[in-house]
Structures are given as C-alpha cells and as structure tokens.
DRENNURO-511032 format. One line per 4 residues: number of its first residue (from 1); their letters; for each residue y, x, z of N, C-alpha, C. Coordinates in Angstrom, 3 decimals, padded with zeros to 6 digits. Example, Ala and Ser with C-alpha at 12.3 -4.5 7.8 and 13.67 -1.06 7.14 Angstrom:
! DRENNURO-511032
1) AS) -005.690 013.190 007.800 -004.500 012.300 007.800 -003.300 013.200 007.800  -002.250 012.850 007.080 -001.060 013.670 007.140 000.030 012.900 007.870
//
This chain:
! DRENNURO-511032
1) XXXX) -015.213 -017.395 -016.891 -016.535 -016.810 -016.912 -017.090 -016.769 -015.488  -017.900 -016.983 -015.256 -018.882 -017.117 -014.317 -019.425 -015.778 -013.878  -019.745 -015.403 -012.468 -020.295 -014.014 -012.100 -021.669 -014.297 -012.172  -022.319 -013.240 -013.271 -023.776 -013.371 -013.645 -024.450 -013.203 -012.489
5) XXXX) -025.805 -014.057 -012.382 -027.069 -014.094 -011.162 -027.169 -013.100 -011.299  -027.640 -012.757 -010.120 -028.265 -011.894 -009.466 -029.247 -011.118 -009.946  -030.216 -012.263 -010.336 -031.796 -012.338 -011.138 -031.753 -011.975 -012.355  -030.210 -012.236 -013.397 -030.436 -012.043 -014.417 -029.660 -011.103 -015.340
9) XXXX) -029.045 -009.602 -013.875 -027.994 -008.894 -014.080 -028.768 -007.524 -014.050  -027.625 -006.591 -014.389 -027.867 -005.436 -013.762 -026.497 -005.153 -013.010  -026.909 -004.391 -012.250 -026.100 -003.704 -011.336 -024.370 -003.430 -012.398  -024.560 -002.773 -013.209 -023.871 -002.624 -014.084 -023.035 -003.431 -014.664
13) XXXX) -023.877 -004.472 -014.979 -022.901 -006.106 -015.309 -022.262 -006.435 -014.169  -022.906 -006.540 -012.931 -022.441 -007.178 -011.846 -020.745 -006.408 -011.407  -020.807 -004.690 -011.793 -019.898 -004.227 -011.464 -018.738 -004.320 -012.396  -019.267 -004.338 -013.864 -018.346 -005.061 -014.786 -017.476 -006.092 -014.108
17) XXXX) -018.189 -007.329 -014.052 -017.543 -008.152 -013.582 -016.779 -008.370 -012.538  -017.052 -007.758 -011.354 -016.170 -007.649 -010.496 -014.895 -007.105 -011.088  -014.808 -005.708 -011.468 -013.820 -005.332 -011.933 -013.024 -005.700 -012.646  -013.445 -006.551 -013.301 -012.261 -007.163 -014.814 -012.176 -008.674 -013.320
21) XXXX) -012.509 -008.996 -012.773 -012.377 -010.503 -012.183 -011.098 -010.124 -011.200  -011.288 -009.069 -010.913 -010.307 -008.528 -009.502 -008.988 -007.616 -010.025  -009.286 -007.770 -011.552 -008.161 -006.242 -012.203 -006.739 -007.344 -011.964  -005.981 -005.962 -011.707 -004.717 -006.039 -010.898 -003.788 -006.743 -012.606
25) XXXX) -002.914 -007.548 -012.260 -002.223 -008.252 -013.235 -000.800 -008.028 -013.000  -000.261 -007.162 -012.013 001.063 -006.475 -011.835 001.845 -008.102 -011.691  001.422 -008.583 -011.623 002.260 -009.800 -010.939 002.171 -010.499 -009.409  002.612 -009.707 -008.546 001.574 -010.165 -007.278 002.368 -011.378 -006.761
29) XXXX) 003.618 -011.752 -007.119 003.890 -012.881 -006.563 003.318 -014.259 -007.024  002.637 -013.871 -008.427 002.022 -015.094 -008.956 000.463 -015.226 -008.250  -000.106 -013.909 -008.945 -001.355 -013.895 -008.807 -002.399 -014.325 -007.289  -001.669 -013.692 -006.519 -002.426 -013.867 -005.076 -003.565 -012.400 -004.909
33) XXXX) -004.023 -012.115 -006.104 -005.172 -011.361 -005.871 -005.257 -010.165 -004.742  -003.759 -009.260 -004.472 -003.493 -008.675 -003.405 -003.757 -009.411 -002.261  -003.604 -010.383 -001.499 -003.617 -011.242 -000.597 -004.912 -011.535 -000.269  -005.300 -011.841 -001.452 -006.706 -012.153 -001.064 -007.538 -010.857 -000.404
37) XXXX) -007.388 -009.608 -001.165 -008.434 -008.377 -001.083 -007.282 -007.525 000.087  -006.429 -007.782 000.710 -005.863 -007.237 002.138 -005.834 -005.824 001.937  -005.558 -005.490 000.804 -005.437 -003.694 000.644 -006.993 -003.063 000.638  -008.377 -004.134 000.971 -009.425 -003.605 000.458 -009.573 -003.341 -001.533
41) XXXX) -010.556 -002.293 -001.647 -011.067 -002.242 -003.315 -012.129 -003.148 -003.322  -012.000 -003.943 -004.602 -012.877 -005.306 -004.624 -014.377 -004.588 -004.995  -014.342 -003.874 -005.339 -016.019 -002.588 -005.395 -016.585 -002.862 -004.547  -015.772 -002.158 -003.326 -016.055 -002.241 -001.710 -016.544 -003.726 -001.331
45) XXXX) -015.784 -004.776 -001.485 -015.530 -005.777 -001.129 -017.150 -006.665 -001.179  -017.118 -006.233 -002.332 -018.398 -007.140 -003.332 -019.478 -006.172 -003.673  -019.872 -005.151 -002.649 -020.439 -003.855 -002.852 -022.200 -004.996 -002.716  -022.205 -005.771 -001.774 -023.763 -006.410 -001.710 -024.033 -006.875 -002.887
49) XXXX) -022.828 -007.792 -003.885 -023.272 -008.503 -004.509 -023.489 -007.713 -005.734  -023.043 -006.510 -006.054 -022.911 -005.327 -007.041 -024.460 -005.098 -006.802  -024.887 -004.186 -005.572 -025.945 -004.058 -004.968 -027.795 -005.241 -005.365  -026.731 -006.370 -005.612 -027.984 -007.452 -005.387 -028.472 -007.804 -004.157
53) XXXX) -027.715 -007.453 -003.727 -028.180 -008.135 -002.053 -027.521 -009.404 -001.434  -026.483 -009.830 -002.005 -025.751 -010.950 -001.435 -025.162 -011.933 -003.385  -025.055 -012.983 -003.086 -024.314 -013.767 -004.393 -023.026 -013.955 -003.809  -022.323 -013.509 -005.169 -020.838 -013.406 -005.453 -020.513 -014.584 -004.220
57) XXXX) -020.828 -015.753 -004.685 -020.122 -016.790 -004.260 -020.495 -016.322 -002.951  -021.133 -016.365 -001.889 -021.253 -016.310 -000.644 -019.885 -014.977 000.223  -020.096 -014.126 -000.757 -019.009 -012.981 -000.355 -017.714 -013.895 -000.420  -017.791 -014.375 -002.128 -016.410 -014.977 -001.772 -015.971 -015.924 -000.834
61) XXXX) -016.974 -017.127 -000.191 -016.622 -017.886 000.505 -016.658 -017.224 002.337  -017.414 -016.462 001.993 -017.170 -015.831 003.288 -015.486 -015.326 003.810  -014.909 -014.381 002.798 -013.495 -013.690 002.427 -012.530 -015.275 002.850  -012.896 -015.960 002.004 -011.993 -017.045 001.963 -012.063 -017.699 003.936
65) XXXX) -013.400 -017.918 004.586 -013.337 -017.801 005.584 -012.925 -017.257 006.790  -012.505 -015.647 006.511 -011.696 -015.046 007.240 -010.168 -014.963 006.743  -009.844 -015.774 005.600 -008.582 -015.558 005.229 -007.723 -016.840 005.687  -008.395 -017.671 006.620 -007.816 -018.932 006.982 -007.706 -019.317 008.388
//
C-alpha cells in the first residue's frame, strides 16, 4: 500500500498509515525497521508528512540519506 497524497488525505489517514507502516514486527533481526528509525517514534519522524507539510517519500529519502 502506498502512503496516501497529501491532497487527498486527512491528517488522520496520514497518521494511520504511518503507524501500521512502521508497527514493530518483534523480529528485529529480520525486519530492519529499528535501524532504520535509530530509537526515534516514526510519529515524530514523519510528524511533517502527518502534518501535510512534507511527502512521505521525501522524509523517507531524506532518513535513508542520513542513514548512509
């Protein structure tokens, strides 16, 4: 599933989605998802794109930019 636009969300969906996209799967040696979010809450993380101020993807490629 795809993180709904911006344009065609609410705040509400947007936070939906983060949450189920980032929910913890108790497998961290598989998953990565700890690694990725560095002991940040992905709320926090993706608070612009929750907000409507930034698209998912840009947060994420940004993250991925400081993770390399």
């Amino acid at each position: 599933m795809s993180a709904p636009q911006i344009e065609n969300s609410t705040k509400e969906e947007r936070r939906a989605y983060v949450q189920e996209a980032w929910k913890c799967l108790h497998c961290c040696d598989e998953c990565g998802k700890c690694r990725i979010l560095k002991g940040r809450d992905a709320e926090t993380l993706y608070a612009d794109y929750i907000e409507g101020e930034r698209s998912y993807i840009d947060i994420t490629l940004e993250t991925r930019g400081n993770r390399l």
